[in-house]
VOPAGU-2260 file (C-alpha; in pm, 1 decimal, decimal comma):
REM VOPAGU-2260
SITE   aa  ch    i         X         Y         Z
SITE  UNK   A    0   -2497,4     687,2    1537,6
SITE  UNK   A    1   -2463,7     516,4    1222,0
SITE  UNK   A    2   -2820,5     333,3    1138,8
SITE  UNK   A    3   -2760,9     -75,6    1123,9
SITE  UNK   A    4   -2986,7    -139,6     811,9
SITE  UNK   A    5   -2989,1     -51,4     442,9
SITE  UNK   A    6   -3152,7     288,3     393,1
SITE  UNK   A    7   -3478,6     311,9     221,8
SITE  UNK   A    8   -3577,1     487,3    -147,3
SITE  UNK   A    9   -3865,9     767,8     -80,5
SITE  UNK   A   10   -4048,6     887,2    -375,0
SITE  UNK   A   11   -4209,4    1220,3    -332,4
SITE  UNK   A   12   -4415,2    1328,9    -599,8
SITE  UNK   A   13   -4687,3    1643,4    -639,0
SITE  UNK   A   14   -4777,6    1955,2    -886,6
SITE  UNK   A   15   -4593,3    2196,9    -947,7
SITE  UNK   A   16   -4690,1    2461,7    -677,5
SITE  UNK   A   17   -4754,6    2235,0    -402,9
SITE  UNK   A   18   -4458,2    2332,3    -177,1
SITE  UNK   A   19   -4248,5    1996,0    -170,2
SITE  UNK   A   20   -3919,5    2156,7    -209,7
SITE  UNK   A   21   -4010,7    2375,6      93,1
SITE  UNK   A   22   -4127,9    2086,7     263,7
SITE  UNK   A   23   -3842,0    1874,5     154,2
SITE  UNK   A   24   -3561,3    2106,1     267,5
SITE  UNK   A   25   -3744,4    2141,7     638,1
SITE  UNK   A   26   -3790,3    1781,2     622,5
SITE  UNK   A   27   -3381,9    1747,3     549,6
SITE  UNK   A   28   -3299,3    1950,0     827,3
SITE  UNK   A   29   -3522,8    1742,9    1103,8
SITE  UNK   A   30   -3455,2    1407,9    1018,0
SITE  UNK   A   31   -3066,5    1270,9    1019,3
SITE  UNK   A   32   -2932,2     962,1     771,9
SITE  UNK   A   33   -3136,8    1127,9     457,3
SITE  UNK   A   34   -2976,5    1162,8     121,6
SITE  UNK   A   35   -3170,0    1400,4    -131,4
SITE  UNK   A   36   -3114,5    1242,0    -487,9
SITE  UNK   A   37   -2951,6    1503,4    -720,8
SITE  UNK   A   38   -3062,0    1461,3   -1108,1
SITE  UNK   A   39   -2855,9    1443,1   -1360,8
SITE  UNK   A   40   -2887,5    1693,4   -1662,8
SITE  UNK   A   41   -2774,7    1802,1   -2035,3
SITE  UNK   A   42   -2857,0    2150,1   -1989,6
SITE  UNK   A   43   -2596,5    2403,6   -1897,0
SITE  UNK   A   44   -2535,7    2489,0   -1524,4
SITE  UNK   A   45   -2694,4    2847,4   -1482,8
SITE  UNK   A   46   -2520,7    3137,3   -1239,6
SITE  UNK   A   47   -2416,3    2983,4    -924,9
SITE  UNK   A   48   -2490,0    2593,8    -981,9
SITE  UNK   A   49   -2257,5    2388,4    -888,7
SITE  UNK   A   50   -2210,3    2015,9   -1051,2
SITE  UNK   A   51   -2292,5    1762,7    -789,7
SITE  UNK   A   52   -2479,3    2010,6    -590,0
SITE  UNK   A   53   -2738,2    2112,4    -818,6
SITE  UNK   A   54   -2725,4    1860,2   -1099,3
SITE  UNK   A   55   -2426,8    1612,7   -1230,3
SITE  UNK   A   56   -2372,4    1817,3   -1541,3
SITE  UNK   A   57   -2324,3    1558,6   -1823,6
SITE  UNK   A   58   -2305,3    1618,9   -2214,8
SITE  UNK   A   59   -2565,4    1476,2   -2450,3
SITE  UNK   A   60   -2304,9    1181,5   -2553,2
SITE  UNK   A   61   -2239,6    1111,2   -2216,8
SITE  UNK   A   62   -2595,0    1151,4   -2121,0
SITE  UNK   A   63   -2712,9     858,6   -2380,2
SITE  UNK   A   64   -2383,8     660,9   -2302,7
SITE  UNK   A   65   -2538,2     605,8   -1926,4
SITE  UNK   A   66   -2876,4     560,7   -2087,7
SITE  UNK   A   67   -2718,9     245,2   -2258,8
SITE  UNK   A   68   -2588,7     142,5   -1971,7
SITE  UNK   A   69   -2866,0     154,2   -1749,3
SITE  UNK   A   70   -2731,0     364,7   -1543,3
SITE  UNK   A   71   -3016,0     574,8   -1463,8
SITE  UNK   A   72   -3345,9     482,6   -1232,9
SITE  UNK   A   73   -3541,0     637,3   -1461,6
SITE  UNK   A   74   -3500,9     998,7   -1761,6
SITE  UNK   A   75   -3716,7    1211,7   -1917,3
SITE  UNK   A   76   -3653,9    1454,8   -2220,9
SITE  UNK   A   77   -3801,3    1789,3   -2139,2
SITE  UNK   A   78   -3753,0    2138,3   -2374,8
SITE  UNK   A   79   -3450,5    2009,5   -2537,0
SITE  UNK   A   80   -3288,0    1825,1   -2232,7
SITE  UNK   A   81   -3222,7    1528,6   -2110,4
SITE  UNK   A   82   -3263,7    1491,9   -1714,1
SITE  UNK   A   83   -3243,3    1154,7   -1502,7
SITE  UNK   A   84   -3153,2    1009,2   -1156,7
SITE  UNK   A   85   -2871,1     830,8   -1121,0
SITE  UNK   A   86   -2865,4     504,8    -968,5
SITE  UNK   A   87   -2485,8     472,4    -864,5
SITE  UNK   A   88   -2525,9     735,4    -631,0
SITE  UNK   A   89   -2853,7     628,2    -481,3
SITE  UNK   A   90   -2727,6     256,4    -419,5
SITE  UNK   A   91   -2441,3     445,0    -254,0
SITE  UNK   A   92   -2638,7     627,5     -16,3
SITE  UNK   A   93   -2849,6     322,4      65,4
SITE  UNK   A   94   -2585,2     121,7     128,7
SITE  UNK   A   95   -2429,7     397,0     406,4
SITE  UNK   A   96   -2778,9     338,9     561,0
SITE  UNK   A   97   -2918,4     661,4     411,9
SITE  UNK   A   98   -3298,6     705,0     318,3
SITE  UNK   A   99   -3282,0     824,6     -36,6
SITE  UNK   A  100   -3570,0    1110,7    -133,2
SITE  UNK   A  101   -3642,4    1124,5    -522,0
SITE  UNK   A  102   -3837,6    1459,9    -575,9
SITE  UNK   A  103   -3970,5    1323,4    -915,5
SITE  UNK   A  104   -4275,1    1381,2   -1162,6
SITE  UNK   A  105   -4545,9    1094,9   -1187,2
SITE  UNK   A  106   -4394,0     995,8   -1498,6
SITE  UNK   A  107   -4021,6     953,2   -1342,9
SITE  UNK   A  108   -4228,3     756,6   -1013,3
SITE  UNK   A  109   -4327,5     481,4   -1225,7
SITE  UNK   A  110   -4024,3     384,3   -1413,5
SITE  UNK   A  111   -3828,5     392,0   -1064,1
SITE  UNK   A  112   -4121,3     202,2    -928,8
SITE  UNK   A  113   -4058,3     -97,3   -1205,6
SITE  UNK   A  114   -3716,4    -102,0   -1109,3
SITE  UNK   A  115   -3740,8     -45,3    -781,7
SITE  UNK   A  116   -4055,2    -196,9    -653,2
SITE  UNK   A  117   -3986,6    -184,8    -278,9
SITE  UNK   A  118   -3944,9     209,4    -314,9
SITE  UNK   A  119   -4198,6     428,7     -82,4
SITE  UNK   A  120   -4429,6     642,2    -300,8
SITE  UNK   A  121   -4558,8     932,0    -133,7
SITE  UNK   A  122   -4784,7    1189,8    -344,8
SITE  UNK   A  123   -4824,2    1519,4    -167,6
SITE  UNK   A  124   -5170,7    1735,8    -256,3
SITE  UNK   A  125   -5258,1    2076,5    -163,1
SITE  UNK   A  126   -5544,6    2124,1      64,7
SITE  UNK   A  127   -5777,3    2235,4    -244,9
SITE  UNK   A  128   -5766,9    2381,3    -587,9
SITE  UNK   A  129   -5805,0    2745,9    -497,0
SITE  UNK   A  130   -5494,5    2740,7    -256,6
SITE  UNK   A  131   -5309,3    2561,0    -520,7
SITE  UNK   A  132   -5414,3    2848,6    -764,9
SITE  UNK   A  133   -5328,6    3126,1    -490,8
SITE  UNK   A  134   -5011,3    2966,0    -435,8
SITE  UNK   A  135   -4902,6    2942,4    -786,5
SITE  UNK   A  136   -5017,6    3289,7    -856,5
SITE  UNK   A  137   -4793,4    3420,5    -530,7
SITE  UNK   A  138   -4468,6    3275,7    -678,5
SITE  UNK   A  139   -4494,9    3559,6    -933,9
SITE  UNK   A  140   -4319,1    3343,8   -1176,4
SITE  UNK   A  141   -4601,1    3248,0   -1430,6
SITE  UNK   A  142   -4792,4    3431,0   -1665,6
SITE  UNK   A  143   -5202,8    3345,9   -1602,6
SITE  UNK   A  144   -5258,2    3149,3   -1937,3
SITE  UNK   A  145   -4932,8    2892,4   -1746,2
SITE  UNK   A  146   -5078,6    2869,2   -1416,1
SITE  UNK   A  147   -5406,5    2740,9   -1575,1
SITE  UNK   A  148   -5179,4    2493,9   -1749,5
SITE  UNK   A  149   -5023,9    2378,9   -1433,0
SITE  UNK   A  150   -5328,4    2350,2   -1241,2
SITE  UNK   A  151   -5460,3    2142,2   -1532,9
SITE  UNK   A  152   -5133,8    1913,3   -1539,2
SITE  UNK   A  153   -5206,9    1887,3   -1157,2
SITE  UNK   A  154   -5545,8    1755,5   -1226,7
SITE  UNK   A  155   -5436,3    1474,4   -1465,6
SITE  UNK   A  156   -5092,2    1421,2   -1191,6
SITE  UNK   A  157   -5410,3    1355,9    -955,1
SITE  UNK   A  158   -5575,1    1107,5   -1119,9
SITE  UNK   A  159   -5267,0     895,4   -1034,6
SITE  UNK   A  160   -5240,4     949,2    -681,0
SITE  UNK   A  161   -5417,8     671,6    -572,6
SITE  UNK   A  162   -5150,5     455,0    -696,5
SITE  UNK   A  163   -4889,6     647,8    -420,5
SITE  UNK   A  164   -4851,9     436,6     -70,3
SITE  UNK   A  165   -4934,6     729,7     112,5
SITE  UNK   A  166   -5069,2    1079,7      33,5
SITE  UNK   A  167   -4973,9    1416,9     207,4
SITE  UNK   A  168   -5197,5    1719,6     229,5
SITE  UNK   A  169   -4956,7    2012,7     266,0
SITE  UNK   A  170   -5163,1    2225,0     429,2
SITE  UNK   A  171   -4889,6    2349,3     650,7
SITE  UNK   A  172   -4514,9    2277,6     620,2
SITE  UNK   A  173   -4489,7    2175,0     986,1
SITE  UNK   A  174   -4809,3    1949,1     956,8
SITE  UNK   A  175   -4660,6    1809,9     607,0
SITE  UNK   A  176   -4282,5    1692,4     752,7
SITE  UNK   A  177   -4428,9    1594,6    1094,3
SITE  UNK   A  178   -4668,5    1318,2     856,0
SITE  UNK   A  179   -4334,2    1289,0     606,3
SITE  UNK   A  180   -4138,7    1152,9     912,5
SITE  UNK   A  181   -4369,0     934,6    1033,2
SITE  UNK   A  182   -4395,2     733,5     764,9
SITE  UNK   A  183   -4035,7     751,3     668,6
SITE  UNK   A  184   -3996,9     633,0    1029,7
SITE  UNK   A  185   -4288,8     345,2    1029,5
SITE  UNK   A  186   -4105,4     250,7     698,0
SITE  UNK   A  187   -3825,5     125,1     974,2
SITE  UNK   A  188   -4020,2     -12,1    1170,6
SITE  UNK   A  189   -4131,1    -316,4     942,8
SITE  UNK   A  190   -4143,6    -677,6    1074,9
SITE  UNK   A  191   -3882,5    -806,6     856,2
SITE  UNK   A  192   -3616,2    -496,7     929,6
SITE  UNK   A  193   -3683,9    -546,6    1293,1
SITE  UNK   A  194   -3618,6    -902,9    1290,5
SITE  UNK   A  195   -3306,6    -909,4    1065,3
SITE  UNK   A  196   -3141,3    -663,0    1317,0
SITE  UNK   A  197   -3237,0    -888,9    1615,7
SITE  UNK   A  198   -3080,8   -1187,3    1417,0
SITE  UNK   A  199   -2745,5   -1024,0    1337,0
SITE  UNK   A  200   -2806,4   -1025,1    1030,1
């Protein structure tokens, strides 16, 4: 069944390593009415992405064009490349009655935040620094002198996480989407949502 109100705009944010696109996809596949916000990018599409899916593909020209436009909820330049999240297709999504998730960097959190100050933050934290380590270390992806860099971009993406509405520990993926749906549902469950359903509104 189709939900009555406006969905709501999640912002899930955590170091690199943490697990939140694990969580995130086991989250997707619980919970119905849940839109996962895909970024737009400059960079080409590597083997087997597919525009839309993975990223909306854009050129650079196009890229700034939006930019001008503000068209995006918030962008970042990273190695050469422009990403962002589009705000068309999150407005769409929200107006179906989908909950929007933004799987977004601190930095990216509070520019959506100014324009979006009724959007859920949610940080998600590992359960200490040595797991963090051991987890980064398992991927198998990162040379030593990089995971010490990531664990000390962590640190500094910590500092911030008191700012978040609500804060995760992943220590398991079960135990982190059975907390991620709670408040996603609680979120619903608000005075003034309640009441504007009961009025017809």
């Amino acid at each position: 069944m189709k939900q009555m109100t406006k969905g709501k705009c999640f912002i899930i944010s955590g170091p690199s390593g943490v697990g939140k696109s694990t969580v995130l996809h086991a989250l997707m596949e619980k919970r119905k009415h849940v839109y996962f916000s895909v970024s737009a990018t400059t960079r080409d599409p590597r083997p087997g992405e597919a525009d839309g899916v993975h990223y909306h593909f854009l050129d650079v020209d196009t890229f700034r064009q939006w930019i001008a436009n503000d068209e995006f909820l918030e962008y970042a330049e990273f190695v050469g490349n422009f990403y962002g999240t589009p705000r068309r297709f999150v407005d769409e999504a929200m107006e179906r009655g989908e909950d929007v998730i933004l799987d977004i960097e601190v930095q990216g959190a509070i520019q959506v935040t100014s324009k979006r100050p009724d959007a859920v933050r949610i940080f998600i934290a590992p359960p200490s620094w040595a797991e963090l380590e051991r987890r980064l270390t398992d991927r198998g992806t990162d040379s030593p002198d990089k995971i010490q860099k990531r664990l000390l971009r962590a640190k500094v993406e910590f500092q911030t996480a008191h700012t978040y509405d609500y804060f995760v520990i992943n220590n398991t993926v079960e135990e982190a989407v059975e907390e991620l749906n709670a408040i996603m549902t609680a979120e619903h469950c608000k005075p003034k949502e309640r009441m504007e359903i009961l009025s017809g509104k």
